[in-house]
C-alpha positions, 0 to 999 in steps of 0.5 A: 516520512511522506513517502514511507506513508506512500508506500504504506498505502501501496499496501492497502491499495494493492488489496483485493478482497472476495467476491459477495459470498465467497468462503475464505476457507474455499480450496485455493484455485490453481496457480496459473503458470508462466507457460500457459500464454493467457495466465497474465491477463487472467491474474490481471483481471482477477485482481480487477473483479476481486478489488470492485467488492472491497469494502474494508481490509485490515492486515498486520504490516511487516515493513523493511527499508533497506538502503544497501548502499549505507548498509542500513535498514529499518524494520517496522510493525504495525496494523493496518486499516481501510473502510468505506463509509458514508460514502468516503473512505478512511485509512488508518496506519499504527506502526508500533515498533522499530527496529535499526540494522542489528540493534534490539527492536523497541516500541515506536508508535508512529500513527497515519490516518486519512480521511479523504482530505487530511493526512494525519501523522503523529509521532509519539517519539518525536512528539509531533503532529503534521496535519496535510491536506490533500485535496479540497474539503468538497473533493475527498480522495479516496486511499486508492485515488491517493495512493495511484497519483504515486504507485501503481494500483494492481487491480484498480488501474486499467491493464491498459494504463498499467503496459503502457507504464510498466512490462509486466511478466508473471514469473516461473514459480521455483521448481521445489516450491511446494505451494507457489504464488502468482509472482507478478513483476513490474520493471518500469518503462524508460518514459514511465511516470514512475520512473524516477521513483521506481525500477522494479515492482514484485507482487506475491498474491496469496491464493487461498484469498486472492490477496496480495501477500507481499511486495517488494519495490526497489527506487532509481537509489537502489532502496528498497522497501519490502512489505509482508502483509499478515492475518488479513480480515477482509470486509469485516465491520470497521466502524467510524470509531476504528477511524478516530484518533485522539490528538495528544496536546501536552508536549506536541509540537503541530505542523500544519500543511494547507493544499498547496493552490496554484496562483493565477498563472503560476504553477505550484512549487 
């Protein structure tokens, strides 16, 4: 489940909120088109400008994996939350249903937080808690910093850094699309850093807001994780509160996973 957390957090990190004072209701700005050769630079540091002024997100999450060579996929709901505050930053992801292949959805509650050092997960189902630390207590990651050691964070990497892993291209829209969305596609380079976890990456950015609106990434195994994010509210007042998450004790079983430290002269496993 660590890595359904991972591209959980591709979902969060992949925002990138208005700029101080900009209206949400505002007319959207053009679609910039393949044709004009300036347009992928100018969608690429959009992004960038946008991301600097995010202080929280919170956004209803559609998420599908698919496993097309078993015939198999699941389908998850849920909210998803991040905020900066006190100088750290906190993510919080409360998947609340689930749905395998053709059976009826049903209720699954499956909760994630991070705090900068922990990731939390609870699993209402199964009744588990898995406590894993991440960093050292005096080093808090930020979701972002996390999230772009295993995915790449449009809009908080460097352009630079993002060539070098990926060819980037900013795909024709479909001639009777009606309102069409800047489509980026990423196909990883055969010595990227992510090649043995992605081959693809497809970003869908709602101009209205500036916010991405789904994505989709595809693995070496041909899985495939497809994300649709709904509703979003950009900085908004997220307090601490929102952050807080009351452990269940009767019946739960907990698994606690300290950082893994490298002995002298030795490397980590």
């Amino acid at each position: 489940m660590y890595r359904v957390t991972i591209i959980a957090l591709l979902a969060v990190v992949l925002a990138a909120g208005p700029a101080p004072g900009a209206d949400g209701n505002a007319a959207a700005p053009a679609c910039p088109t393949a044709a004009d050769p300036n347009a992928l630079e100018r969608t690429l540091q959009d992004l960038q400008d946008r991301a600097a002024e995010l202080k929280s997100y919170q956004v209803n999450m559609d998420y599908v994996f698919k496993q097309p060579l078993l015939e198999s996929q699941q389908r998850r709901t849920g909210v998803l939350s991040y905020a900066k505050l006190d100088d750290k930053s906190f993510l919080r992801i409360d998947f609340r249903t689930l749905q395998q292949d053709d059976e009826k959805e049903q209720t699954y509650v499956q909760q994630y937080l991070f705090d900068g050092v922990w990731l939390l997960e609870i699993d209402h189902q199964l009744k588990t808690v898995t406590r894993r630390q991440l960093t050292e207590t005096d080093k808090p990651l930020d979701a972002f910093s996390l999230a772009s050691q295993h995915v790449p964070v449009l809009g908080f990497s460097k352009v630079e850094d993002l060539r070098r892993q990926f060819d980037i291209e900013l795909v024709p829209a479909p001639p009777a699309e009606p309102a069409p969305r800047p489509h980026l596609h990423l196909k990883v380079k055969p010595d990227s850093v992510y090649k043995d976890d992605y081959v693809t990456i497809d970003f869908w950015i709602d101009r209205q807001v500036g916010l991405p609106a789904e994505v989709k990434a595809v693995t070496p195994e041909d899985d495939v994780y497809e994300i649709k994010l709904l509703n979003p509210k950009v900085n908004t007042d997220l307090g601490r509160k929102q952050f807080q998450l009351e452990i269940p004790r009767s019946g739960f079983s907990e698994q606690v996973i300290p950082l893994a430290r490298k002995a002298e002269g030795q490397p980590v496993r």
